[in-house]
Residue, then its C-alpha position, 0 to 999 in steps of 0.5 A: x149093824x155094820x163092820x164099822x159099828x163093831x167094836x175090835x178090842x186092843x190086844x195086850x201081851x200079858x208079860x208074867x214072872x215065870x214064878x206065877x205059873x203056880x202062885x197064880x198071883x195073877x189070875x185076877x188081872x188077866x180076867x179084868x183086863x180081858x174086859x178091854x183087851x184081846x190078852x195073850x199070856x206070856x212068861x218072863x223066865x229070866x229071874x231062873x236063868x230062862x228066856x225072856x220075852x222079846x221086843x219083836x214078840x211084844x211089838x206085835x201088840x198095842x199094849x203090853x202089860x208087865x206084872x212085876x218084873x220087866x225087860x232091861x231098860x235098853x230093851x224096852x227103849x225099843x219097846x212101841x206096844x204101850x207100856x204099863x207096869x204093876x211093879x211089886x214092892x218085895x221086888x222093887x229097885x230101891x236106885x235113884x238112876x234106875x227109876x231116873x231111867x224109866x221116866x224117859x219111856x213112856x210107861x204107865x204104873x198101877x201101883x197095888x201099894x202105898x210104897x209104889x205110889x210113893x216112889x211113882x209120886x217121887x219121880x212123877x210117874x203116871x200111875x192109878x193107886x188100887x188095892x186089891x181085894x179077894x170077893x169073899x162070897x168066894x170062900x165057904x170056910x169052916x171058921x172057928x168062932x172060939x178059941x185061938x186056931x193059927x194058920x202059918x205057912x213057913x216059907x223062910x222070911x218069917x219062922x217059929x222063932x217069930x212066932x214063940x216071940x209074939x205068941x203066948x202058947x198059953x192062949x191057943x188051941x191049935x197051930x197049923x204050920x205048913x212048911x214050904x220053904x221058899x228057894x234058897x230056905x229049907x224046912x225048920x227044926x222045931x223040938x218035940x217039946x215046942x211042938x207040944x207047947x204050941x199044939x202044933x200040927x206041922x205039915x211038910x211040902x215041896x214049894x208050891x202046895x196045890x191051890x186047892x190042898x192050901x185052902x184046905x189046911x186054912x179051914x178050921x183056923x180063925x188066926x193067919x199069920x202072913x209068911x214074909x216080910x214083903x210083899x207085892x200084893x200078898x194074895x194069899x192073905x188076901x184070901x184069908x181076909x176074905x174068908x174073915x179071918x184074924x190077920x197078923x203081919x210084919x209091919x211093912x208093906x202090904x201087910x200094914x195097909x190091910x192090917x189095923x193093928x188092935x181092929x183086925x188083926x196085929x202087926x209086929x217087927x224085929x222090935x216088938x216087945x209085945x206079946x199078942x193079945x189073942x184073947x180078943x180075937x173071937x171079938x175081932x172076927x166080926x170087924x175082919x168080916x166086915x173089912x173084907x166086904x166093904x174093901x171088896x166093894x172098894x176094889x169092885x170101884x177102883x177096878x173100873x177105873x183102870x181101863x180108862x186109866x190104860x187106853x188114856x194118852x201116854x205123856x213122857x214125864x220130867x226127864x228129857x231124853x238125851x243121846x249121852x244119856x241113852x250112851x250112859x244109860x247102856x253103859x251103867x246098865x250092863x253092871x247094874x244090881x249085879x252082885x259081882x258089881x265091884x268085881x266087874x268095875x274092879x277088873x275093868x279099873x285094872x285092865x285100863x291102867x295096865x293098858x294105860x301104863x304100857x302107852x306111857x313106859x313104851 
C-alpha cells in the first residue's frame, strides 16, 4: 500500500460549553464523531465571564464543530474551518434578526429537537434531525417491579411544589430527592410532615454530583421525574429511560418527544389539573423497556448518517450577504440580548441630542 491509498482523516475542533466539563452531556458525540475526524476538545468559557475560543485557533482546523453554544456572529464571519452547529433548545435565541444573522454564514445544524428543526426549517438552514438515544445494555439497575419508587433530582426549574401538585402521597412507597441546586437556585425547604407524607429521602449536594454516585441514588426507583422545564437533549433522562424506567416531565421539549403521556410516562405543565395515575406504573415499565431499545436502535441508524451529512458540500442559504448589512449587523450586535439593552440605547439616544443640541445653540 502506498501513502496515497492511505486515508487521512479531517480534523475538527470540538468547541464545549465550559458547563459540560462535569455533565459530560457531550462525551457521546466526540466519541461518534472521532469515527470521521482527528478531534481536539476545546471549551468555550465565556457564559461564566472566561475565555473563548479564538478564530486563529479554530482556523487551524477543516471542521469545527460547536455543541451549544458559539462564538459572536462577527467572530465566526472570520471563521474558514466548516462550520456545524448542535444548538440546545434550553439556550436558543428565540430573535428573528440574530437567526437572519446566521444564514449568511455558511454552517450546517444537527438538530436533537423538533423546536430546532422548526426554526432550521423556518429560516432554511441546512440541518439533519437526530434523536439522541442512551444503549441500555449500558445500565444494570436494580428496578423495582412493585410499588411507586420516585427519583427526583431538584435543581431549581422544577421543585416539591410541583410534585405535592402532580402526586398523590398516597400512591407511593419511596421519594428520593436529590438537591443540587443549579447556579442561581439554592436548596428547598421542605417540612418534617411532608417529608413523611411523601416518604421521602432527601439528599444534599453541591452542583455537580459524580457521574457514578448520580447513577447510584437512581437504583432501586422505577419512577424519574425530569428536573427542568427545557432541555437540549436531557441526557440524564435519557439514562433513565434506558435503565427502563417510568418518565415524567414538563410538557415541552425534549421531555414531551420522548415521553408518551399514558405509555411510558406522564407529561404536565403550569395547568394540569390532574393527579398522576401511578398505579399503572408496574404495568407501564415494560413499554419504557421496549422504548428505549427500539429508540437505541433509531438512533444507531440516524447516527450514521451524520458524517456524510458534515463532509457534504456546505451551500449558503436565502440571505444574500451585503456590506450594509455586515456594517448593521456589528452595530446591533454589540447591545445584542444584553439585559442592560435599554440602558445602553438609552445612554446613547442621549448623548447624541446633547451633542446635537450643542452644534445647533452655539
Amino acid at each position: 500500500m502506498t501513502n496515497t491509498d492511505v486515508f487521512v482523516k479531517p480534523t475538527m475542533a470540538f468547541i464545549d460549553c465550559g458547563f459540560h466539563r462535569k455533565t459530560k452531556s457531550g462525551d457521546f458525540l466526540r466519541e461518534l464523531f472521532s469515527q470521521w475526524f482527528v478531534v481536539t476538545n476545546y471549551w468555550d468559557d465565556s457564559s461564566t465571564g472566561g475565555a473563548r475560543v479564538q478564530v486563529s485557533e479554530i482556523n487551524k482546523y477543516d471542521y469545527v464543530f460547536y455543541f451549544q453554544i458559539l462564538n459572536p456572529l462577527r467572530e465566526l464571519r472570520k471563521v474558514t474551518a466548516r462550520i456545524i452547529w448542535a444548538p440546545m433548545y434550553d439556550g436558543l435565541v428565540h430573535d428573528s434578526w440574530y437567526w437572519k444573522s446566521l444564514t449568511r454564514i455558511p454552517m450546517k445544524v444537527l438538530a436533537f429537537s423538533q423546536k430546532v428543526q422548526d426554526i432550521c426549517d423556518q429560516y432554511r438552514m441546512e440541518h439533519l434531525s437526530v434523536r439522541y438515544f442512551i444503549d441500555p445494555q449500558r445500565y444494570v439497575s436494580a428496578l423495582p417491579r412493585n410499588g411507586v419508587h420516585i427519583f427526583f433530582w431538584y435543581r431549581g426549574a422544577i421543585g416539591f411544589s410541583d410534585i405535592q401538585r402532580i402526586v398523590n402521597p398516597d400512591l407511593i412507597d419511596s421519594l428520593t430527592y436529590i438537591s443540587t441546586p443549579d447556579p442561581g437556585y439554592t436548596h428547598e425547604d421542605i417540612s418534617d410532615d411532608d417529608q413523611r407524607r411523601f416518604h421521602m429521602k432527601i439528599i444534599r449536594q453541591p452542583f455537580v454530583l459524580h457521574h457514578e454516585d448520580f447513577l447510584s441514588f437512581l437504583d432501586n426507583t422505577n419512577v424519574f421525574i425530569a428536573p427542568r422545564k427545557k432541555e437540549g437533549i436531557g441526557t440524564i433522562m435519557l439514562e433513565a429511560l434506558a435503565m427502563g424506567k417510568c418518565l415524567i416531565g414538563y410538557d415541552d421539549a425534549t421531555m414531551n418527544e420522548y415521553i408518551q403521556d399514558g405509555i411510558n410516562g406522564f407529561l404536565f405543565d403550569e395547568h394540569s389539573g390532574r393527579v398522576m395515575e401511578l398505579r399503572n406504573v408496574k404495568n407501564m415499565l415494560p413499554n419504557c423497556n421496549r422504548m428505549a431499545y427500539e429508540g437505541y436502535e433509531q438512533w444507531k441508524s440516524a447516527s450514521l448518517r451524520i458524517g456524510d451529512f458534515i463532509v457534504q458540500s456546505f451551500v449558503l442559504r436565502s440571505y444574500t450577504k451585503r456590506p450594509w448589512n455586515i456594517l448593521v449587523s456589528t452595530a446591533c450586535e454589540s447591545i445584542f440580548l444584553t439585559k442592560s439593552n435599554i440602558r445602553i440605547i438609552r445612554n446613547a439616544a442621549y448623548s447624541f441630542l446633547c451633542s446635537l443640541k450643542q452644534k445647533i445653540f452655539r
